[in-house]
Legacy VTK file of the C-alpha trace (Angstrom):
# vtk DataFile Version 3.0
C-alpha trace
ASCII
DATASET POLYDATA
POINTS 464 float
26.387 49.057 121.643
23.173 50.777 121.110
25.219 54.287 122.094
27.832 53.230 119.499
25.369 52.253 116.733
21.863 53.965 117.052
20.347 52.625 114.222
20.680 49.143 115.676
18.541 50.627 118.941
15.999 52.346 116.564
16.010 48.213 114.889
15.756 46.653 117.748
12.860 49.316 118.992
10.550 48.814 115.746
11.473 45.096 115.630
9.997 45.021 119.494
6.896 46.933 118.566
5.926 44.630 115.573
6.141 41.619 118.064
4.013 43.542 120.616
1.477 44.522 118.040
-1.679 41.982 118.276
-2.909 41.608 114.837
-6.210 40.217 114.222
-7.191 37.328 111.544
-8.384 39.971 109.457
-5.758 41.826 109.333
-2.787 39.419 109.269
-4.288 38.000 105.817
-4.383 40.702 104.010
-0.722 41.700 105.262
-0.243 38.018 104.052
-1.555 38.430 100.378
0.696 41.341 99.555
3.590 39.683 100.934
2.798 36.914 98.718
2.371 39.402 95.742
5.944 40.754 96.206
7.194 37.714 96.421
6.224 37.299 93.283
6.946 40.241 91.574
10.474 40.096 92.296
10.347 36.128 91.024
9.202 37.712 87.357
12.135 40.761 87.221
14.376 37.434 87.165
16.038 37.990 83.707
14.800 34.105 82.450
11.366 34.867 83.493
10.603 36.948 80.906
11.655 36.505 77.096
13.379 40.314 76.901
15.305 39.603 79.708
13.793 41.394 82.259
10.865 44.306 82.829
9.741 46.837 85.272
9.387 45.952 88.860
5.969 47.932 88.461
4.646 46.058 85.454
6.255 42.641 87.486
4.259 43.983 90.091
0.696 44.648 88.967
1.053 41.318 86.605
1.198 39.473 90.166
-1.007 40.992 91.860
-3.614 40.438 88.944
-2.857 36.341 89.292
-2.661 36.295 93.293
-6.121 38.712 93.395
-7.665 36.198 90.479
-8.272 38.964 88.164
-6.470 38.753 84.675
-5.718 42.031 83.737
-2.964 42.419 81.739
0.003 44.908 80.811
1.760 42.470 79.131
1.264 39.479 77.095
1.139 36.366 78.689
2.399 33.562 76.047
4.966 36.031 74.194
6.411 37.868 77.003
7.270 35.759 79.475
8.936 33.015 79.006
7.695 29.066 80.579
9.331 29.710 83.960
7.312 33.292 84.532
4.074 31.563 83.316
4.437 28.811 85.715
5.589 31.516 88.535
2.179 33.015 87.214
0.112 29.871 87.667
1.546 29.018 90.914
0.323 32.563 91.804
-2.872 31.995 90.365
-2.900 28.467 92.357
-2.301 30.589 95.473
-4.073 32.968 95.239
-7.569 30.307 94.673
-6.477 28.102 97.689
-5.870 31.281 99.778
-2.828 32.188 102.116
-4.818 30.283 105.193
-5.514 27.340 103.620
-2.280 27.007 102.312
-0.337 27.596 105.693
-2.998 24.850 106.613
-2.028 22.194 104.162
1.922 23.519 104.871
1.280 22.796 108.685
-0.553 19.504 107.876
2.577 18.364 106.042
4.953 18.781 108.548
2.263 17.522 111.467
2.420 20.208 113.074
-0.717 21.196 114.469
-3.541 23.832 113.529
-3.601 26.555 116.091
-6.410 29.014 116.652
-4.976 31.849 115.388
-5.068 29.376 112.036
-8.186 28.409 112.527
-9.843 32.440 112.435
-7.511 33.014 109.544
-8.903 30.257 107.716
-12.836 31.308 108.750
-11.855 35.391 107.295
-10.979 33.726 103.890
-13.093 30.698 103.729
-15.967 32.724 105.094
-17.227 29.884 107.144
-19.289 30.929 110.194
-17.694 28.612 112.876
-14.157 26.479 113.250
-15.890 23.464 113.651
-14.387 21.098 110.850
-12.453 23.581 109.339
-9.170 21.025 108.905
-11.662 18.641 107.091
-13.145 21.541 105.141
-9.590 22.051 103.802
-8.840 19.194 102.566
-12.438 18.769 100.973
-11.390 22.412 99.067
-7.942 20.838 97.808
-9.255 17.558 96.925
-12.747 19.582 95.066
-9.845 21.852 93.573
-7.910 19.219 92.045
-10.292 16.953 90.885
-12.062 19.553 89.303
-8.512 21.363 87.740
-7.411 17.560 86.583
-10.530 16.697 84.851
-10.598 20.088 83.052
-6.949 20.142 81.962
-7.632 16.442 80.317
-10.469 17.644 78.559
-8.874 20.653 77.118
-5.655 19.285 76.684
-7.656 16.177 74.170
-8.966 19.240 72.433
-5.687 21.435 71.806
-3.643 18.132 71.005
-5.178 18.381 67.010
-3.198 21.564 67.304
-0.255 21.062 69.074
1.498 18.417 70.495
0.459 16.473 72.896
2.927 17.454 75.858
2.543 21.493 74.621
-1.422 20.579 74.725
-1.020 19.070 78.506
0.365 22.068 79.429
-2.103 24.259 77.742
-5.020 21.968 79.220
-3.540 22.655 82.638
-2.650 26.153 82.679
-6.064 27.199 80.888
-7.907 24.662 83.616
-6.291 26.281 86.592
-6.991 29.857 85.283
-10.979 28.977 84.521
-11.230 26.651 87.980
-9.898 30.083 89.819
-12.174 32.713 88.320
-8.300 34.296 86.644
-8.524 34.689 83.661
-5.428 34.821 82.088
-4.269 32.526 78.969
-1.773 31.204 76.886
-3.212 32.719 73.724
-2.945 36.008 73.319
-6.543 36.655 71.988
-7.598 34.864 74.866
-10.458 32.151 73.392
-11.622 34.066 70.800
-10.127 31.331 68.349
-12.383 28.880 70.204
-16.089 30.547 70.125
-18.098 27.958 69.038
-15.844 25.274 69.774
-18.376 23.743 72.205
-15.862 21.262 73.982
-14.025 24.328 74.912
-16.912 26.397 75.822
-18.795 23.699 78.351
-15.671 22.892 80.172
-14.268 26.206 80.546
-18.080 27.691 81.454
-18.783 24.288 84.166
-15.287 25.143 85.621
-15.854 28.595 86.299
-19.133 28.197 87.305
-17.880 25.435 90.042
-15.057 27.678 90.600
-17.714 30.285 91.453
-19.944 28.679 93.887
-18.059 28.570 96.499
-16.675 25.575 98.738
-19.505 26.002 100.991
-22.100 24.937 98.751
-20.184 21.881 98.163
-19.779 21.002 101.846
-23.154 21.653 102.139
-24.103 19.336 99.088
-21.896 16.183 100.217
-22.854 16.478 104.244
-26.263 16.051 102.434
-25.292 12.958 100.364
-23.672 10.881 103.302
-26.364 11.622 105.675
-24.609 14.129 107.920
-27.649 16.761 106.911
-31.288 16.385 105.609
-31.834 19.503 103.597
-29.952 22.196 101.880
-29.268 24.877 104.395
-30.282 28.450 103.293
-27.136 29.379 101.668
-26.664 27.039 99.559
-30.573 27.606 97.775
-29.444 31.016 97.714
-26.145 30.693 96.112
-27.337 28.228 93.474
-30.684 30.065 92.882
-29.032 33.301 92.404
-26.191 31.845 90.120
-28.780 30.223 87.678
-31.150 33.019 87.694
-27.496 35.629 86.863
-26.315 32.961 84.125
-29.683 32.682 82.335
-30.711 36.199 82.728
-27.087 37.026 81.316
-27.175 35.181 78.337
-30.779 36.720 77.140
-29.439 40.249 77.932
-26.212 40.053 76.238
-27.908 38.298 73.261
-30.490 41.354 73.364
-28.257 44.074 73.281
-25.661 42.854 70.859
-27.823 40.824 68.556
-27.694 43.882 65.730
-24.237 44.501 66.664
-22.724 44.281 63.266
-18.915 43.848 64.860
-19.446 41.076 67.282
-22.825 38.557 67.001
-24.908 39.735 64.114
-23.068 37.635 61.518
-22.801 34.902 63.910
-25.567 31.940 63.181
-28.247 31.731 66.020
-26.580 28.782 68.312
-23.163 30.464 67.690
-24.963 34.038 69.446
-26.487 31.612 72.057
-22.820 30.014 73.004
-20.990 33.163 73.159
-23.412 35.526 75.086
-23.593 32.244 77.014
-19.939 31.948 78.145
-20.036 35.957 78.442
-22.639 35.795 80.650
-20.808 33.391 82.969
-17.287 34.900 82.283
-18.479 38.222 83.206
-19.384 36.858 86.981
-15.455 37.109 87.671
-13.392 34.784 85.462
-12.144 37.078 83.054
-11.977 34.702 79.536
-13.417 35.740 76.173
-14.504 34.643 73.329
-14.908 38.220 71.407
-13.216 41.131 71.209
-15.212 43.171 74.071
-13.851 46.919 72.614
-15.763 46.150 69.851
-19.105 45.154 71.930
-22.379 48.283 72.097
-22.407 50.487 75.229
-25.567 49.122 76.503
-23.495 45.420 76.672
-20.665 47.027 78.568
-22.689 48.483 81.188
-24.720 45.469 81.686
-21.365 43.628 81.881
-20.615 46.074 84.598
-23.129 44.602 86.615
-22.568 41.170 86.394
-19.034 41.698 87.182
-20.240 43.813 90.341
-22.165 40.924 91.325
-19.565 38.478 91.073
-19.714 35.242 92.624
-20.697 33.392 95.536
-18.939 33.579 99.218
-15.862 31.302 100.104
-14.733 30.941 96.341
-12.112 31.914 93.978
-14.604 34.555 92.900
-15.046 38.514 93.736
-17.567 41.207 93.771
-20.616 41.431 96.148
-21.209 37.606 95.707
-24.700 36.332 94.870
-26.392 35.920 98.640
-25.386 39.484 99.348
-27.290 40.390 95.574
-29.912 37.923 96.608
-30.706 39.528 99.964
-30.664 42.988 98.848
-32.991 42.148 96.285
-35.494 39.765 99.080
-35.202 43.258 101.207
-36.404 45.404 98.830
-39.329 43.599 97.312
-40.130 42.509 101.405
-40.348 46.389 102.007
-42.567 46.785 99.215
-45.045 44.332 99.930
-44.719 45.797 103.492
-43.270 43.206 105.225
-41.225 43.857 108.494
-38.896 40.531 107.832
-36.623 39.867 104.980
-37.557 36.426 104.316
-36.422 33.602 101.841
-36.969 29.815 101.701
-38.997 29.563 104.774
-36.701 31.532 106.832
-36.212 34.914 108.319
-33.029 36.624 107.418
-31.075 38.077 110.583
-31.758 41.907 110.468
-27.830 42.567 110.888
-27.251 40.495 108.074
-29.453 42.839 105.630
-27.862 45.777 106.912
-24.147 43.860 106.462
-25.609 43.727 102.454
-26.381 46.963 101.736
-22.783 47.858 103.753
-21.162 45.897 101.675
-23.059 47.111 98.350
-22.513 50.042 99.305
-18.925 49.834 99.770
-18.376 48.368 96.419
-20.321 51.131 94.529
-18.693 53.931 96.087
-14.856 51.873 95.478
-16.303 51.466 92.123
-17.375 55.246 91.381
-14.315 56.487 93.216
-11.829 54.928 91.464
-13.274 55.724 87.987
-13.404 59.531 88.664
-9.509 59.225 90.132
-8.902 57.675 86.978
-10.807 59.974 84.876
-9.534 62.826 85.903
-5.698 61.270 85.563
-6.076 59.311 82.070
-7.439 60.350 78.843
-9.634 57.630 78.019
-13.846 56.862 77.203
-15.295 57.749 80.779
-17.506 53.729 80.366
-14.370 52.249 79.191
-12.823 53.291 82.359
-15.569 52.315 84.694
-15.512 48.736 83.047
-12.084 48.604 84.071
-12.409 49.761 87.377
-15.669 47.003 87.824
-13.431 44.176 86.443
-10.576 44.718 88.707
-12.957 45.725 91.861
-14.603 42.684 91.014
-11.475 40.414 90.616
-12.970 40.025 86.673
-10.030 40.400 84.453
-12.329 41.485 81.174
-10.947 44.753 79.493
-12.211 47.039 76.657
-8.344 46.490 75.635
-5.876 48.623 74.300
-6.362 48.174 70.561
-4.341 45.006 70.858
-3.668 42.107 72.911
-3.019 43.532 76.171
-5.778 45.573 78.688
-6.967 49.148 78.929
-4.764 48.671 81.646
-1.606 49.505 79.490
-2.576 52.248 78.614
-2.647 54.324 81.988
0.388 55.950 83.330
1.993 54.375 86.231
-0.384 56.072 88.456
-3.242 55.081 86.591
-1.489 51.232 87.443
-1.358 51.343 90.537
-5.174 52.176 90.927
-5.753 49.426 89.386
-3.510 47.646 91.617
-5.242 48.723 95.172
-8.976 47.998 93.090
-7.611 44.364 92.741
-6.184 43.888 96.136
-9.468 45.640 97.631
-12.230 43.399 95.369
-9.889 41.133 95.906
-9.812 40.750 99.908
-13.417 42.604 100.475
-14.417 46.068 101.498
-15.661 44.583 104.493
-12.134 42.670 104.964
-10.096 45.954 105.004
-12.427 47.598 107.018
-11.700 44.871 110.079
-7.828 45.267 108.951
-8.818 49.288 109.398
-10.348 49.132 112.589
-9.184 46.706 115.348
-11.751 47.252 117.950
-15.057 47.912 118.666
-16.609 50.019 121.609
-19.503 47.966 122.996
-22.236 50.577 123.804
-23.382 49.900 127.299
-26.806 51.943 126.461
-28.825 53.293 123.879
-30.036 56.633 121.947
-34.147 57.376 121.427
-34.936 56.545 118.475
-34.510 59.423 115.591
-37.447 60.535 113.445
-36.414 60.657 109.936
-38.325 61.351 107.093
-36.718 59.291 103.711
-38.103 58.585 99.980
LINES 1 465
464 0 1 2 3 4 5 6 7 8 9 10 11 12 13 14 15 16 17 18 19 20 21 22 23 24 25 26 27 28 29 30 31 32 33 34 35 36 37 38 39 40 41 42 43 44 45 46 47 48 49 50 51 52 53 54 55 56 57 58 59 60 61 62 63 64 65 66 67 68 69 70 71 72 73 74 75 76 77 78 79 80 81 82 83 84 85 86 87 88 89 90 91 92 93 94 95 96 97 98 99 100 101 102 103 104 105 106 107 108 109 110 111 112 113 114 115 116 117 118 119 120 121 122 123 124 125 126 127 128 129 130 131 132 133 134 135 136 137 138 139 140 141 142 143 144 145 146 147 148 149 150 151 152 153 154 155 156 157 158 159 160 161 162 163 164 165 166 167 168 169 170 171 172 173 174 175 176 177 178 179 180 181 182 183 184 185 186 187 188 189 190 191 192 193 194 195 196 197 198 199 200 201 202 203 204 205 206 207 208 209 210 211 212 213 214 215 216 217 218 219 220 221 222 223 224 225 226 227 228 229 230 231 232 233 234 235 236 237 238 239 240 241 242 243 244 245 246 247 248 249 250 251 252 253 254 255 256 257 258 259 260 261 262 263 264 265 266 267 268 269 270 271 272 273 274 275 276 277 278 279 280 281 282 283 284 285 286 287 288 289 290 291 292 293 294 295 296 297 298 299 300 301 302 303 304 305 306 307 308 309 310 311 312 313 314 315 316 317 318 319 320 321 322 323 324 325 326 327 328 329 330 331 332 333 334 335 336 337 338 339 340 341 342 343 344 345 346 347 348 349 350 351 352 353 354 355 356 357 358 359 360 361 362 363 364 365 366 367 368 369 370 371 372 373 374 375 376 377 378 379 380 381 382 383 384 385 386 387 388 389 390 391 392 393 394 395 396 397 398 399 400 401 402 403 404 405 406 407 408 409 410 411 412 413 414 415 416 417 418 419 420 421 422 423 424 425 426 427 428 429 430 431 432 433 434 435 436 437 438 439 440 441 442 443 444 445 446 447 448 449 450 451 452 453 454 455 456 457 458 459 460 461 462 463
C-alpha cells in the first residue's frame, strides 16, 4: 500500500511523530490559541459575516487574532463592516479569548463529566498563572461565575443608558457586546468612534472604567479576597497588596499625568471644562493599562501623552487576567528592587516579606523581554512602513501589550491599516506574543532544562 501510494507512508510517518512528540503545558496552549484564531478567521471569510460579502483571509485573520489576544486593533470597522453574525463570531472570540483555551476545555470537560486530568490541570496553572493545582476546578468556576456576574451587571447598566438612543433590544445588545469587550481588557466597539460620543457621559465612563479595572486585576486577587471573607484565610497574601497597590498607584498617577501633559492641548482637553479633563484623562489612564476604549481621538493627543501612554500600556495589568503587558507585581518588584539596592539592602522586600531572589531576576527577564519585543518590532516596522517613528512604537506597545489604542489612520480604523501586509502580520505575532507572554513562548521554545550538577567561581564584574 505504502509502495503503491508513498504519500500515504510519508502521512502516516508525520502523523506518528506528532503522537510521539511530548508537548508540555506551555507549549500545547499556545499551539491551542492559534488554532482557535484560525478557526476564526475562516468563520469571518463566510460571505454573511461580513456586509460586502466577504474579505481577505489576512484582514479575517489579524481581526481574530486582535479579539482572541484581547487587543482591539482594527483594519476594519467593526459596526459597518461586518455584519451581526461576524460581530457575534467576534465576541465569542473575545469571550474566548478572556476565559482562556484551558479554562474553557475545563468547563467543556465539566459538562460532559468527564474528568479533569493533569495534563488539564498544568494547562490551566500556564494561563491562570496560579502557583499550585490545588483547587484549580473550583477556581474555574469562581472565574466564570466572577466573569458573568460582572459582564451581566455591566451590559444592564449600559444597555439602560443606550436605550434613550436606540431601542431597547438594539441597546441590550449594545450593553452586552460593549460589557464583554470592557470586562476582557478588548477593546473593540460597536461605534465606530469608539466612546468618544460618550466622554462625559459619567454612567458610561464608571461602568466601563470599574469593568476594566476588575477585568484587570486578575482572578487571583479575587480568590484571594473571598477565601478571606468566608474564613478560609486571615490576611491578604502578598500578591494581592501588590496587585491592588500597584493598580491604584498606575490609575491615579495616570490621570494627573495625562491631565498634565494635555491640559494646553488645544485639540483634545483644553476646551474641555475642568471635571470633563478629570473624566477623560481618567478613563485614559485606566484604558491605557490594556483595554483599548477611548473617549478622544488619540492622533490628535501631544507627543509627551503618547509616550507616557506607552508606558502604561507596557505595564499592563495584573497576572491571571484578561489583561497584557508586564503586569503590575512584575512593575512593582522591579521598582521594590531598585530602590532596595539603593538604600543598600541585600533583600527585595515588600509588605513584611522578602521577595524570592529568582523571582526578581524572573522581573527584570521578563521586562526585559518586553522592551527588546517592543524596540524590535518598531525598527522592523520602521524600516518597512513609512509612518511617524512614535506613532509606530505606540502601535507596537498597544499590540505587545494586548492594548488595542491606535494613533489611527485618519479615520475610523487603526494605524494598523495602513501597513502593508507585512507590516500586518507584525502586528499579528506582537499580539499573539503580548498576548501569551515572552516568558510563555520561551517554555514553548525550549522544552528542557539541563540541571547543573556543579557550579562556576564566582565572576568579578565591574557594572554602573
Amino acid at each position: 500500500m505504502e509502495q503503491a501510494f508513498p504519500q500515504v507512508g510519508f502521512t502516516k510517518r508525520i502523523l506518528g511523530r506528532v503522537r510521539e512528540a511530548r508537548f508540555t503545558a506551555a507549549q500545547i496552549v499556545p499551539l491551542a490559541f492559534l488554532g482557535v484564531i484560525l478557526a476564526g478567521a475562516l468563520l469571518l471569510m463566510v460571505p454573511f459575516a461580513t456586509t460586502g460579502g466577504g474579505i481577505r483571509f489576512l484582514d479575517a485573520l489579524f481581526t481574530m487574532t486582535s479579539a482572541i489576544c484581547l487587543t482591539g486593533l482594527i483594519v476594519l470597522d467593526t459596526p459597518n463592516d461586518f455584519s451581526t453574525f461576524g460581530q457575534l463570531v467576534i465576541l465569542l472570540g473575545i469571550q474566548v479569548g478572556g476565559f482562556g483555551y484551558s479554562t474553557m476545555a475545563t468547563l467543556l470537560l465539566l459538562a460532559l463529566g468527564r474528568r479533569i486530568g493533569l495534563r488539564e490541570r498544568m494547562m490551566m496553572m500556564e494561563v491562570l498563572s496560579t502557583l499550585s493545582m490545588e483547587g484549580l476546578v473550583r477556581f474555574v468556576k469562581v472565574i466564570v461565575a466572577i466573569t458573568l456576574l460582572a459582564e451581566g451587571t455591566g451590559a444592564l447598566i449600559l444597555a439602560a443608558r443606550f436605550s434613550s438612543e436606540m431601542d431597547p433590544l438594539r441597546a441590550l445588545y449594545f450593553g452586552v457586546f460593549h460589557a464583554v469587550s470592557a470586562f476582557n481588557n478588548a477593546g473593540f466597539s460597536l461605534f465606530s468612534e469608539s466612546l468618544l460620543h460618550y466622554r462625559s457621559d459619567v454612567t458610561v465612563n464608571l461602568t466601563v472604567t470599574v469593568l476594566i479595572v476588575l477585568g484587570g486585576v486578575g482572578f487571583l486577587v479575587f480568590r484571594d479576597i473571598l477565601d478571606n471573607l468566608h474564613g478560609d484565610r486571615f490576611r491578604l497574601s502578598t500578591h494581592t497588596k501588590l496587585a491592588l497597590a500597584v493598580t491604584g498607584l498606575l490609575i491615579v498617577g495616570g490621570t494627573a499625568g495625562i491631565w498634565a501633559f494635555e491640559i494646553h492641548n488645544e485639540k483634545t482637553l483644553a476646551p474641555l471644562p475642568m471635571g470633563e479633563q478629570i473624566l477623560v484623562a481618567y478613563f485614559h489612564s485606566v484604558s491605557a493599562r490594556t483595554a483599548g476604549l477611548s473617549t478622544i481621538d488619540l492622533g490628535l493627543v501631544a507627543n509627551p501623552t503618547l509616550y507616557f501612554l506607552i508606558l502604561l500600556m507596557v505595564v499592563g495589568g495584573s497576572p491571571g487576567s484578561t489583561t497584557g503587558g508586564i503586569k503590575t507585581t512584575t512593575f512593582g518588584i522591579i521598582c521594590a528592587a531598585i530602590w532596595g539596592t539603593l538604600k543598600g539592602r541585600a533583600d527585595v522586600m515588600m509588605f513584611h516579606r522578602r521577595v524570592p531572589p529568582e523571582l526578581v531576576t524572573k522581573a527584570f527577564v521578563l521586562s526585559g523581554l518586553a522592551l527588546g519585543l517592543v524596540t524590535g518590532f518598531t525598527l522592523v516596522l520602521s524600516s518597512s512602513e513609512n509612518q511617524d517613528f512614535l506613532r509606530l512604537m505606540f502601535e507596537v506597545a498597544s499590540a505587545a501589550g494586548t492594548v488595542g489604542l491606535s494613533t489611527g489612520n485618519g479615520g475610523t480604523l487603526s494605524l494598523s491599516a495602513l501597513f502593508s501586509d507585512f507590516g500586518k502580520c507584525v502586528i499579528m505575532a506582537t499580539m499573539v506574543l503580548g498576548r501569551l507572554g515572552p516568558l510563555a513562548i520561551g517554555l514553548f521554545a525550549i522544552r528542557t532544562h539541563e540541571e547543573l550538577r556543579y557550579r562556576f567561581p564566582l565572576a568579578k564584574v565591574v557594572i554602573g
